[in-house]
C-alpha positions in Angstrom: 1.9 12.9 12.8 1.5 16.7 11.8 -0.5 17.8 8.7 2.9 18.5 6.9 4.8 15.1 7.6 1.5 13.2 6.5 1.3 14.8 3.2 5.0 14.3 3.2 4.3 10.8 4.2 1.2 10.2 1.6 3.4 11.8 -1.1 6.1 9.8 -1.0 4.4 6.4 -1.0 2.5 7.0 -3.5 5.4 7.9 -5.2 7.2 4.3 -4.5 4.2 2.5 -5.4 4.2 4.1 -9.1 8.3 3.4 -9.4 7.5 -0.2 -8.1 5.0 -0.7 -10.8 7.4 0.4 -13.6 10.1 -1.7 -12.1 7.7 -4.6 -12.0 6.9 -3.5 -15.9 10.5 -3.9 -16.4 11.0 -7.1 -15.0 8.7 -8.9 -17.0 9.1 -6.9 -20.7 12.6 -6.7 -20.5 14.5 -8.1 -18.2 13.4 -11.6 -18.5 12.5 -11.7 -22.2 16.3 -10.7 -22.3 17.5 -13.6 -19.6 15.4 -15.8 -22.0 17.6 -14.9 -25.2 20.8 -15.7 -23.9 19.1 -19.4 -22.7 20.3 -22.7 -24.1 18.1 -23.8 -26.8 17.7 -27.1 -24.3 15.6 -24.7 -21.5 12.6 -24.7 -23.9 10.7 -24.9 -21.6 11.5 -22.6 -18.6 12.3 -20.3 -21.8 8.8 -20.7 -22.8 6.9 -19.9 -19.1 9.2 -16.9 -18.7 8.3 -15.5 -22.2 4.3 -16.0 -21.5 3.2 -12.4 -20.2 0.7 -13.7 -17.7 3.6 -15.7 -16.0 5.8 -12.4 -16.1 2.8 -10.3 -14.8 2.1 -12.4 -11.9 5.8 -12.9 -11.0 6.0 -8.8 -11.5 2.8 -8.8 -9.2 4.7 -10.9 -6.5 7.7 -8.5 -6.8 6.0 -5.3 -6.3 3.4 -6.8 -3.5 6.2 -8.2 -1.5 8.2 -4.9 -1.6 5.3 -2.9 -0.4 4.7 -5.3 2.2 7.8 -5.3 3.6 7.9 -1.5 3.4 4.7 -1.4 5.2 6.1 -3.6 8.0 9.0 -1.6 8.5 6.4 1.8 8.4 4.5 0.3 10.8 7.4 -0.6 13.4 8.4 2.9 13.1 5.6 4.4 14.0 5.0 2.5 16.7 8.4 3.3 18.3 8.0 7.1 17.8 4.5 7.2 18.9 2.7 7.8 15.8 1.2 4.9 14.7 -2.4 4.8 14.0 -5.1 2.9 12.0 -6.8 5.7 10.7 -3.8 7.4 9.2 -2.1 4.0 7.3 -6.0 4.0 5.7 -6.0 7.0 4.7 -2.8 6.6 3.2 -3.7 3.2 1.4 -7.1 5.0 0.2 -5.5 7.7 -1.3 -2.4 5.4 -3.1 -5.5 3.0 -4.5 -7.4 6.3 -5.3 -4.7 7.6 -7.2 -3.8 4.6 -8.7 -7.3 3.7 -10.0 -8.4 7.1 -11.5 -6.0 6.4 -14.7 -7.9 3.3 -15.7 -11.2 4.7 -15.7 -10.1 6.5 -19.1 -8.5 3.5 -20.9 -10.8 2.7 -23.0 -11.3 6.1 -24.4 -7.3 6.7 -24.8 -7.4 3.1 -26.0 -9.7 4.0 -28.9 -7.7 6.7 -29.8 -4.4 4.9 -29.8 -2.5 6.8 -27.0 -0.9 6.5 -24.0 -0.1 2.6 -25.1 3.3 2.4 -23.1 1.6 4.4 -19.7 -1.4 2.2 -19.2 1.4 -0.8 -20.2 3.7 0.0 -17.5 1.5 1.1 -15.0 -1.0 -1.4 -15.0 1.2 -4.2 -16.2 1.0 -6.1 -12.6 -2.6 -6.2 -12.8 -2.4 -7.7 -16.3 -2.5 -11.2 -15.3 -6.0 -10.5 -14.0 -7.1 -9.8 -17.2 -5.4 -12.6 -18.8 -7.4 -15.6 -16.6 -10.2 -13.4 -15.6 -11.2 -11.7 -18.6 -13.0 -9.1 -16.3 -13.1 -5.3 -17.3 -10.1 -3.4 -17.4 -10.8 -1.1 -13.9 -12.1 -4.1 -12.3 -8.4 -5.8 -12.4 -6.8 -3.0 -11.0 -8.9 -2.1 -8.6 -8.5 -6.1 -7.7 -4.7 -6.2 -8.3 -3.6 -3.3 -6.2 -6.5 -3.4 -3.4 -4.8 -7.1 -2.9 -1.6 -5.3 -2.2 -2.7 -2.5 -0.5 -4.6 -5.1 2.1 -1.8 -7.5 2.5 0.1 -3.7 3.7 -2.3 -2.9 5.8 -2.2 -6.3 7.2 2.0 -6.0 7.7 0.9 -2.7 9.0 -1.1 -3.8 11.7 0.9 -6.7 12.3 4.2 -4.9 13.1 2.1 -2.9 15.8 1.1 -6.3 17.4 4.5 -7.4 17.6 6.1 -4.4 18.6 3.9 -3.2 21.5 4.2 -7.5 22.4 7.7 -6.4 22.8 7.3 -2.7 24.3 3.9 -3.1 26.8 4.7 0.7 27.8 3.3 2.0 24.3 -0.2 1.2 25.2 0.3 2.6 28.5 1.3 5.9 27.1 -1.0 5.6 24.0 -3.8 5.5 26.9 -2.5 8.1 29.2 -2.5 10.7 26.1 -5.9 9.7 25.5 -7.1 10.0 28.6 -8.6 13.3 30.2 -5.7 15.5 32.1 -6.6 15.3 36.1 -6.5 19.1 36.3 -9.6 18.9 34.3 -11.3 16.0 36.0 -10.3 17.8 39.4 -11.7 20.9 37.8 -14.9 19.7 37.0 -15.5 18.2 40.4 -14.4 21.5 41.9 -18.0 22.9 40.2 -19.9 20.2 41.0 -18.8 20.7 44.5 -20.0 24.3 44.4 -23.0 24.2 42.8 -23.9 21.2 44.9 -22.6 23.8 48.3 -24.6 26.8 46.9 -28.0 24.7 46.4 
């Protein structure tokens, strides 16, 4: 993968993980509060467990991991049938998504004591909330928790998607190897010298 296809690449993940975080966001402070409203006064209880907002972050949590998962998988079988996959770049890629997913936090509590950006660190880190909830660990801990969780288990797909794919398709790792390996021109080269310098001693 070329310089310009990776930032490409890095760009538009990161891109999906922010609109997956809103969506989660959305599922849990609108879209089930509103289920809930429209609910038999006899469903007290399922009413009750989907208005609780460490339910709805966890279930929101679930949603956006699973997404990114799959997404991963899918990444990761592409890449292995176009010949591009590699370790190093789906790390760098998941370093730079948690890098710029973290860097927001560290400032809460500063824009927090000012009374701004309420509704950005809401939606953003509202997946990450239900570690906050049962934890009661510091605000950049839980989302360097929440989203490193994610961003492993895509890794994981990643790799995992590789493993089945070249199961399927031996040949990758033959070619994989052949491209790694030195070109015989150059190995023939090189003995060429060593054959000459051995003749002129």
């Amino acid at each position: 993968m070329d310089s310009l296809k990776m930032l490409i690449y890095i760009a538009a993940r990161i891109g999906l993980m922010i609109l997956l975080c809103v969506f989660g966001a959305f599922i849990g402070v609108i879209l089930f509060p509103a289920i809930c409203s429209v609910m038999p006064g006899s469903w007290e209880g399922i009413k009750h467990f989907m208005t609780d907002s460490t339910n709805m972050s966890i279930i929101s949590f679930a949603v956006t991991t699973i997404i990114m998962v799959r997404l991963f998988y899918n990444d990761g079988k592409l890449h292995s049938a176009y010949e591009e996959w590699s370790s190093v770049m789906i790390s760098t890629v998941l370093l730079f998504m948690l890098f710029i997913y973290f860097v927001p936090a560290i400032f809460y509590e500063s824009f927090n004591a000012e009374g701004k950006g309420k509704v950005f660190y809401l939606v953003l880190y509202y997946v990450s909330q239900w570690l906050r909830d049962m934890g009661e660990m510091p605000y950049t801990v839980s989302v360097l928790i929440g989203m490193g969780m994610t961003l492993f288990l895509c890794f994981a797909a990643y790799i995992i998607a590789f493993r089945i794919y070249i199961k399927k398709h031996p040949v990758i790792l033959k070619q994989m190897a052949q491209r790694a390996a030195p070109p015989e021109d150059e190995e023939d080269d090189e003995e060429g010298e060593d054959d000459n310098i051995s003749a002129d001693e």
